[in-house]
VOTI-95793 format. One record per residue (C-alpha): residue number from 1; x negated, y, z negated. Coordinates in Angstrom, 3 decimals, padded with zeros to 6 digits, always signed. Each point is the difference from the previous one (the first is absolute). Example, Ala and Ser with C-alpha at 12.3 -4.5 7.8 and 13.67 -1.06 7.14 Angstrom:
BEGIN
ATOM   i       px       py       pz
ATOM   1 -012.300 -004.500 -007.800
ATOM   2 -001.370 +003.440 +000.660
This chain:
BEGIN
ATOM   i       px       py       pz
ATOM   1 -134.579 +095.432 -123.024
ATOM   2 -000.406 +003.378 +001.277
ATOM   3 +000.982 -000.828 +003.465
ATOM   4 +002.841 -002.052 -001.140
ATOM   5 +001.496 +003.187 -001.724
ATOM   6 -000.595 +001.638 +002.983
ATOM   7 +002.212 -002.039 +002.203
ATOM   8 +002.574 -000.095 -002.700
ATOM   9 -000.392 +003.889 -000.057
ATOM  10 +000.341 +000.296 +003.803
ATOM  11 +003.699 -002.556 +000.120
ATOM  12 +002.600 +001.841 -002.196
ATOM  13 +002.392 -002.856 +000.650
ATOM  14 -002.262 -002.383 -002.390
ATOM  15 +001.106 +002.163 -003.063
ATOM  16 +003.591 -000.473 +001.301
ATOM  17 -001.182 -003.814 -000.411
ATOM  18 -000.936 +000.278 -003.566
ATOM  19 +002.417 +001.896 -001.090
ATOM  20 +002.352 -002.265 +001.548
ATOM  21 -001.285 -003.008 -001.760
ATOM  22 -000.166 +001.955 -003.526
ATOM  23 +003.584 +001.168 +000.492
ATOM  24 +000.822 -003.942 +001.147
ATOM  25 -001.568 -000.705 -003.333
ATOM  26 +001.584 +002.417 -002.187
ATOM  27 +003.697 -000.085 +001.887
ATOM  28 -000.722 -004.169 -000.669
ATOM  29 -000.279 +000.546 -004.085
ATOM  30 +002.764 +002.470 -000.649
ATOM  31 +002.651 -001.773 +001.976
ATOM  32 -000.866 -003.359 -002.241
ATOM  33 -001.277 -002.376 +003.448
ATOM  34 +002.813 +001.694 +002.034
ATOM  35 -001.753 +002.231 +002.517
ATOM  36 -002.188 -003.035 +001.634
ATOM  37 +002.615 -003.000 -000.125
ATOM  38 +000.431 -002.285 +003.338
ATOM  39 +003.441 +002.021 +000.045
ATOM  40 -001.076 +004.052 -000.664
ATOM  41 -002.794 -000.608 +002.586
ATOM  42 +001.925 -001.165 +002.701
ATOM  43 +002.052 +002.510 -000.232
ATOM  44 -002.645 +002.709 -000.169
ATOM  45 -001.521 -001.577 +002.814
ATOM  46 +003.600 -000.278 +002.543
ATOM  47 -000.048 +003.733 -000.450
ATOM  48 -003.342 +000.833 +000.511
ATOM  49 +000.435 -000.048 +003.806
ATOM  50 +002.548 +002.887 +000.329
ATOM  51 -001.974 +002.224 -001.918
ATOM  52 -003.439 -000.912 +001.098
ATOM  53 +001.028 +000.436 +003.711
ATOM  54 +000.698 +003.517 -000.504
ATOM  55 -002.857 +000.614 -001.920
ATOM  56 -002.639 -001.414 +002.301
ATOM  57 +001.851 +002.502 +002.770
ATOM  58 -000.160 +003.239 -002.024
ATOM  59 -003.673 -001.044 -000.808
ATOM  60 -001.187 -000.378 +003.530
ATOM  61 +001.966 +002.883 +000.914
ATOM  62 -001.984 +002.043 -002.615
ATOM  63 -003.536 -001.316 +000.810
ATOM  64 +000.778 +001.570 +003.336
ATOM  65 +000.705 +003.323 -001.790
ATOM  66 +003.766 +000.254 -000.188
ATOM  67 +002.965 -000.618 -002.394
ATOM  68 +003.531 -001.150 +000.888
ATOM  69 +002.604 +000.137 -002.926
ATOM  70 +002.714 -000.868 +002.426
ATOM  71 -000.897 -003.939 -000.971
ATOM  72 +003.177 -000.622 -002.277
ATOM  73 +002.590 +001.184 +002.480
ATOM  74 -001.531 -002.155 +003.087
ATOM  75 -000.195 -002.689 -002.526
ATOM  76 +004.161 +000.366 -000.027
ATOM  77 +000.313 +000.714 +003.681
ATOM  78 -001.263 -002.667 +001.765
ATOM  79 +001.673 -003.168 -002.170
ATOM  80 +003.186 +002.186 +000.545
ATOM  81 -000.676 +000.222 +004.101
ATOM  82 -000.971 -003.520 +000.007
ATOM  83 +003.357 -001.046 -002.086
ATOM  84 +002.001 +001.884 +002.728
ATOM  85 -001.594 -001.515 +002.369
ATOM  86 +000.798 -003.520 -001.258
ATOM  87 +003.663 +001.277 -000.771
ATOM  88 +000.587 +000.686 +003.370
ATOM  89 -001.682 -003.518 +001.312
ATOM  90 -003.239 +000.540 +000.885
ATOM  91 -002.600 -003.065 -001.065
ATOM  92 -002.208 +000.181 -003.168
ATOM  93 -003.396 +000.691 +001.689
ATOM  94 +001.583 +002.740 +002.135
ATOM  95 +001.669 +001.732 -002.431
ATOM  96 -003.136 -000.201 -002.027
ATOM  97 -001.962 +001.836 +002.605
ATOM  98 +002.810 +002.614 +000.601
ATOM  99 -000.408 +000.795 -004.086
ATOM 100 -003.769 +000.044 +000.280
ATOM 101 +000.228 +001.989 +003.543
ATOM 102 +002.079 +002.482 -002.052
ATOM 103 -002.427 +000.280 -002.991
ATOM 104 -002.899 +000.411 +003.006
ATOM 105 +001.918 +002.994 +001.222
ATOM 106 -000.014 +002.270 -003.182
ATOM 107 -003.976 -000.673 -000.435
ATOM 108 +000.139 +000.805 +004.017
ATOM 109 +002.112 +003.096 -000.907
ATOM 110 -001.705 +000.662 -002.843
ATOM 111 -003.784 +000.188 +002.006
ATOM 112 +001.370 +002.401 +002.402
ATOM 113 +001.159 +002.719 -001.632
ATOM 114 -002.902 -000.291 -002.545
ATOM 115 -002.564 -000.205 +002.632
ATOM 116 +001.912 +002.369 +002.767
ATOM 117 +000.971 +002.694 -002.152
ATOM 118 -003.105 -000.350 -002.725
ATOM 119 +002.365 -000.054 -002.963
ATOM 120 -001.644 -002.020 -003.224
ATOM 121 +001.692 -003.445 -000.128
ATOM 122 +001.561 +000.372 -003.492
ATOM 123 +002.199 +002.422 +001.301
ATOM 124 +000.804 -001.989 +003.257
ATOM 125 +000.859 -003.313 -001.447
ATOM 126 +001.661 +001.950 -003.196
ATOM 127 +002.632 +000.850 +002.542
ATOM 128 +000.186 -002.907 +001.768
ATOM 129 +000.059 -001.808 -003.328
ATOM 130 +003.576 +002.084 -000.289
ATOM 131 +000.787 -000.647 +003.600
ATOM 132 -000.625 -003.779 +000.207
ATOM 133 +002.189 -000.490 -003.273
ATOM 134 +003.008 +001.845 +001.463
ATOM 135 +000.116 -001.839 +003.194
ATOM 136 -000.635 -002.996 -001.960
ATOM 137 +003.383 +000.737 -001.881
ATOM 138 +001.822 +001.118 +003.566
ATOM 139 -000.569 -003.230 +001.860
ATOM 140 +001.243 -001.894 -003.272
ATOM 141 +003.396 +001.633 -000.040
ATOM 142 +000.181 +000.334 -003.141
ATOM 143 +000.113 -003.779 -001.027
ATOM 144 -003.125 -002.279 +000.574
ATOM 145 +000.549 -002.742 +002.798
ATOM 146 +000.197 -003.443 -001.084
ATOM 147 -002.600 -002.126 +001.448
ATOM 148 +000.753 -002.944 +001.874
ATOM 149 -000.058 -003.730 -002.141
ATOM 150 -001.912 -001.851 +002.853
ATOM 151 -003.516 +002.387 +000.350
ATOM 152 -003.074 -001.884 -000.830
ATOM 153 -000.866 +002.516 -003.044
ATOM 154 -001.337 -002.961 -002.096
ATOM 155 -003.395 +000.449 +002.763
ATOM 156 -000.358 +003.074 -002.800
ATOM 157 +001.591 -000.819 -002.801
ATOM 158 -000.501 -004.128 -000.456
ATOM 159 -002.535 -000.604 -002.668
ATOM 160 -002.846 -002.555 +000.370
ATOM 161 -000.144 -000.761 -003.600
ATOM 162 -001.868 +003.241 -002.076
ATOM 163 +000.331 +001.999 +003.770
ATOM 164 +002.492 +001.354 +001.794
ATOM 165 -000.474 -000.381 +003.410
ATOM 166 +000.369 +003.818 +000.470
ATOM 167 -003.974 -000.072 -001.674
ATOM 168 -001.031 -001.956 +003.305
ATOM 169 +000.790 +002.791 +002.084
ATOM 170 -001.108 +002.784 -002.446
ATOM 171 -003.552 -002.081 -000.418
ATOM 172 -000.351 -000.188 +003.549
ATOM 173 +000.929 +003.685 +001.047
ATOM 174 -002.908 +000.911 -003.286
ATOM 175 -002.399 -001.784 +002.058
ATOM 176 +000.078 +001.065 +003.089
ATOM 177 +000.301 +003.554 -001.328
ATOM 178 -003.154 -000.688 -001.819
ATOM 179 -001.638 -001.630 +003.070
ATOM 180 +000.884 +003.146 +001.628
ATOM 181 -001.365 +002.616 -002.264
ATOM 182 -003.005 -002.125 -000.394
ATOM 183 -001.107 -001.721 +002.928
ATOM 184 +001.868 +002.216 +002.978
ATOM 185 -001.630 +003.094 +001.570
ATOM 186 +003.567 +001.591 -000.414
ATOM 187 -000.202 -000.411 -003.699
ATOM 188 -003.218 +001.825 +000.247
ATOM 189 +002.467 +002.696 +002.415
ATOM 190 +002.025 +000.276 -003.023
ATOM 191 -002.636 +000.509 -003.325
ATOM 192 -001.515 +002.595 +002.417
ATOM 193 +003.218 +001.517 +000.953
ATOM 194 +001.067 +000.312 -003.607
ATOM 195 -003.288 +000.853 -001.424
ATOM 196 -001.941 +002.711 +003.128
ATOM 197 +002.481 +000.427 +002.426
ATOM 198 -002.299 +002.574 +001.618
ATOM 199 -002.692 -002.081 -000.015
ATOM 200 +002.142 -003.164 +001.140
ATOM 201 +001.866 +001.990 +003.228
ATOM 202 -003.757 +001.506 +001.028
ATOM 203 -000.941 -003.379 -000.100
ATOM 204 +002.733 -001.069 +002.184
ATOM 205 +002.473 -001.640 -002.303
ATOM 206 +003.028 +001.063 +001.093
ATOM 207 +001.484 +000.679 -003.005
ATOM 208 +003.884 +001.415 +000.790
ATOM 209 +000.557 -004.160 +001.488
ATOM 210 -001.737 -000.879 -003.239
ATOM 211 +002.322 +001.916 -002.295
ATOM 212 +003.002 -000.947 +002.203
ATOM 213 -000.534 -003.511 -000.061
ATOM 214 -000.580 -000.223 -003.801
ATOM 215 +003.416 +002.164 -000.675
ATOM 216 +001.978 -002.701 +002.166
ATOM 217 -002.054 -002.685 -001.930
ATOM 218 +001.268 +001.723 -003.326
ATOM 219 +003.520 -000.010 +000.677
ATOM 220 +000.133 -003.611 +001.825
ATOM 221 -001.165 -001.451 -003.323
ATOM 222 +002.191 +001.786 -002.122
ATOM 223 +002.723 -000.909 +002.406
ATOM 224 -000.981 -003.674 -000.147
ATOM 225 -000.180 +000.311 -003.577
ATOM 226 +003.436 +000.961 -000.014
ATOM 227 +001.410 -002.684 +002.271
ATOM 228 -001.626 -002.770 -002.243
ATOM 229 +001.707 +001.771 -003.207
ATOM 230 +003.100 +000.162 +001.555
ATOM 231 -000.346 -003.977 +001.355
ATOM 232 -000.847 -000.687 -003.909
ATOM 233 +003.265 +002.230 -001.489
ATOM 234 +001.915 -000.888 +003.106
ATOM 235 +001.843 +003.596 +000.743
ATOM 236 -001.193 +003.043 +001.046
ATOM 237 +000.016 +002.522 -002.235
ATOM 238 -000.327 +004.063 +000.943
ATOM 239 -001.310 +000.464 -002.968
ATOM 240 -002.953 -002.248 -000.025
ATOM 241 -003.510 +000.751 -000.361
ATOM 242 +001.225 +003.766 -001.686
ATOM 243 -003.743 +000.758 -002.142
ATOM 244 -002.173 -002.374 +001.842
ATOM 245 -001.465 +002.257 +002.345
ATOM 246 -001.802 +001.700 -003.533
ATOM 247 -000.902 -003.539 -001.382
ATOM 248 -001.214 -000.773 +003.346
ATOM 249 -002.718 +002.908 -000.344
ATOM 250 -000.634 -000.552 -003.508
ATOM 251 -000.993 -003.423 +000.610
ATOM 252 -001.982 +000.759 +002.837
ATOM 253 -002.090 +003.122 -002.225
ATOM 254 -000.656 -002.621 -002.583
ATOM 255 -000.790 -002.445 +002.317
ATOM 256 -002.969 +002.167 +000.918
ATOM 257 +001.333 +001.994 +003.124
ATOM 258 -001.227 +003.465 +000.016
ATOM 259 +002.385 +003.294 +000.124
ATOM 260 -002.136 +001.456 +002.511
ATOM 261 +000.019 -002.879 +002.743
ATOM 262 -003.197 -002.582 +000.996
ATOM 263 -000.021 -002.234 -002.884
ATOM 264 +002.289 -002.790 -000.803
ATOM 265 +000.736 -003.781 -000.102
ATOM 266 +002.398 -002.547 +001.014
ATOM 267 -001.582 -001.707 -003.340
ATOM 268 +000.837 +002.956 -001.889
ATOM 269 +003.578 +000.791 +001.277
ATOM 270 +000.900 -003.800 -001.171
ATOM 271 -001.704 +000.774 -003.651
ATOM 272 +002.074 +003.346 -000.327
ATOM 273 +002.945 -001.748 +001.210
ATOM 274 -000.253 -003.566 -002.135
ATOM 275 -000.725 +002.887 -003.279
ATOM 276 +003.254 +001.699 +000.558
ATOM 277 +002.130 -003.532 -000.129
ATOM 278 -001.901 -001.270 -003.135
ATOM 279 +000.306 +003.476 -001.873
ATOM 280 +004.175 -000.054 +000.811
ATOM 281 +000.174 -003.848 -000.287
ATOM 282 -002.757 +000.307 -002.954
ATOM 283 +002.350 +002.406 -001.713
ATOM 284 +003.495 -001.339 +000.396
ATOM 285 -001.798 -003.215 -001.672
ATOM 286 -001.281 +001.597 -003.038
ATOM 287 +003.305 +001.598 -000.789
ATOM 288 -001.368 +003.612 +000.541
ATOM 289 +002.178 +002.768 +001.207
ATOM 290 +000.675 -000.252 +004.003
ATOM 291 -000.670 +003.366 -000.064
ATOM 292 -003.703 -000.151 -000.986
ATOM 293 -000.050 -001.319 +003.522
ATOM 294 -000.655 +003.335 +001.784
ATOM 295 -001.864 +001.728 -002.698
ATOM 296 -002.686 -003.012 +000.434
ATOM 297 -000.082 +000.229 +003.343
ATOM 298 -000.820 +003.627 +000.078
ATOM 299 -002.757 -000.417 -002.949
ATOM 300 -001.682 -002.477 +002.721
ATOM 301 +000.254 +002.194 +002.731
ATOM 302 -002.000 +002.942 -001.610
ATOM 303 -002.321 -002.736 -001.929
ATOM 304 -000.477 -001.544 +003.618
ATOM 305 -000.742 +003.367 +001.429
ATOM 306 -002.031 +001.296 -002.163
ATOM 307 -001.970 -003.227 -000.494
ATOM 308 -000.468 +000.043 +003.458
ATOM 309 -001.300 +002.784 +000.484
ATOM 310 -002.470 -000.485 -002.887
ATOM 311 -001.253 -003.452 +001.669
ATOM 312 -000.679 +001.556 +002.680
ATOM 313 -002.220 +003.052 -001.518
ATOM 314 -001.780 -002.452 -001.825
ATOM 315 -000.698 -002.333 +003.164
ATOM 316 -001.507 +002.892 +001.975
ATOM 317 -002.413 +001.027 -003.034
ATOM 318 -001.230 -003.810 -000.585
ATOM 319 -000.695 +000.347 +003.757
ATOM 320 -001.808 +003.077 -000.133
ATOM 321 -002.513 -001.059 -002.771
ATOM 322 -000.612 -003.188 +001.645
């Protein structure tokens, strides 16, 4: 028993886990058998995707000891590149990879001048978080571009009974960013990046390609994030993803992801994630104010934090009288 509360101790995401099922349950009896219907759960689940994408980026990104709250504005700028790029006739696939090419250029952008010039990452993604936004709004002219009838969006957005197909590729991208934290020497590179970085570049990690890799990892996400929304609403809007860059934190914090870089979990950024759409679905459903929604949010954030930080005390001194 003690060891099991040890390993329970040591994997913050598995309180995300019960407190997700205890919410499930409670969110299940005030909405009268609304919240888990055939209907309210595929929805939940089609939109899971979008914001788990982004969520599993900002984690990794902070494992390896950075932040980038530029998220929500990539998440607008690369469906908007791709949807001038299929304006002006280029084919699906292509224009695709010119909106994710564009999202891999801010986290490109947004490496350099935090690793070349030593400035903290907040402040370099807080202005490209402004930046990406107003070229976002340029490049639209003003009025979002219609996209074209004939694109094969339903590959995203067709559901397969409970599951939109758009959960295939989010499932698939979980696991083999799990596979690479895990099982991958580079996911070892980025735990030790986040977590010693002195220790990690004497060792020979070289931790500025780390870092660089995981900011153009962040954004790419968010940007493919974005380009499924957008395929779901079907128009780009400038104003999309305005907020999610904070939820995108929050979830990964109470997913288990530490502030200070080296711990973290694909696992956990999907918990965080999945308990920000059943509080604001959970909500809406049991006829409590919409704007509850943030103030909830928050409350989890510091719980998470400092519950987090109190499993982890604890671990360390079961370990040390063992």
């Amino acid at each position: 028993m003690r060891r099991l509360f040890k390993i329970y101790l040591d994997k913050p995401e598995l309180a995300g886990v019960v407190l997700l099922i205890a919410l499930t349950i409670v969110f299940e009896f005030t909405s009268k058998g609304v919240f888990l219907s055939y209907e309210n759960m595929r929805g939940v689940r089609g939109l899971l995707p979008e914001m788990g994408l982004v969520a599993m980026g900002v984690t990794i990104l902070m494992i390896a000891g950075e932040f980038d709250i530029s998220v929500g504005s990539v998440f607008a700028m690369a469906p908007m590149v791709m949807a001038i790029a299929l304006v002006a006739g280029i084919s699906f696939a292509f224009a695709v990879l010119f909106g994710l090419a564009a999202a891999a250029g801010v986290g490109i952008v947004n490496g350099i001048v935090t690793l070349r010039f030593a400035i903290p990452s907040f402040i370099t993604t807080l202005g490209m978080l402004f930046v990406a936004r107003s070229i976002t709004v340029v490049i639209s002219g003003g009025f979002p571009p219609v996209l074209p009838l004939d694109i094969p969006a339903y590959v995203f957005t067709h559901f397969v009974g409970l599951i939109r197909l758009s959960m295939f590729w989010f499932a698939g991208i979980a696991v083999a960013l799990a596979a690479l934290l895990s099982l991958t020497n580079f996911g070892n590179w980025i735990k030790a990046t986040g977590g010693q970085i002195d220790a990690a570049a004497a060792l020979g990690v070289p931790t500025g390609a780390v870092k660089m890799i995981c900011f153009a990892l962040c954004a790419v996400l968010a940007g493919f994030a974005g380009i499924i929304q957008v395929l779901r609403l079907g128009s780009p809007l400038p104003s999309l993803g305005e907020g999610l860059e904070l939820q995108a934190v929050a979830a990964a914090v109470i997913g288990g992801t530490s502030l200070y870089g080296g711990v973290g979990t694909v696992l956990g950024a999907i918990v965080g994630a999945l308990l920000i759409r059943v509080i604001d679905n959970g909500l809406v459903l049991s006829h409590v104010d919409a704007n509850w929604f943030k103030f909830a949010i928050g409350a989890l954030l510091i719980l998470a934090v400092v519950g987090n930080s109190w499993l982890r005390r604890t671990s360390r001194r079961i370990k040390l009288e063992t």
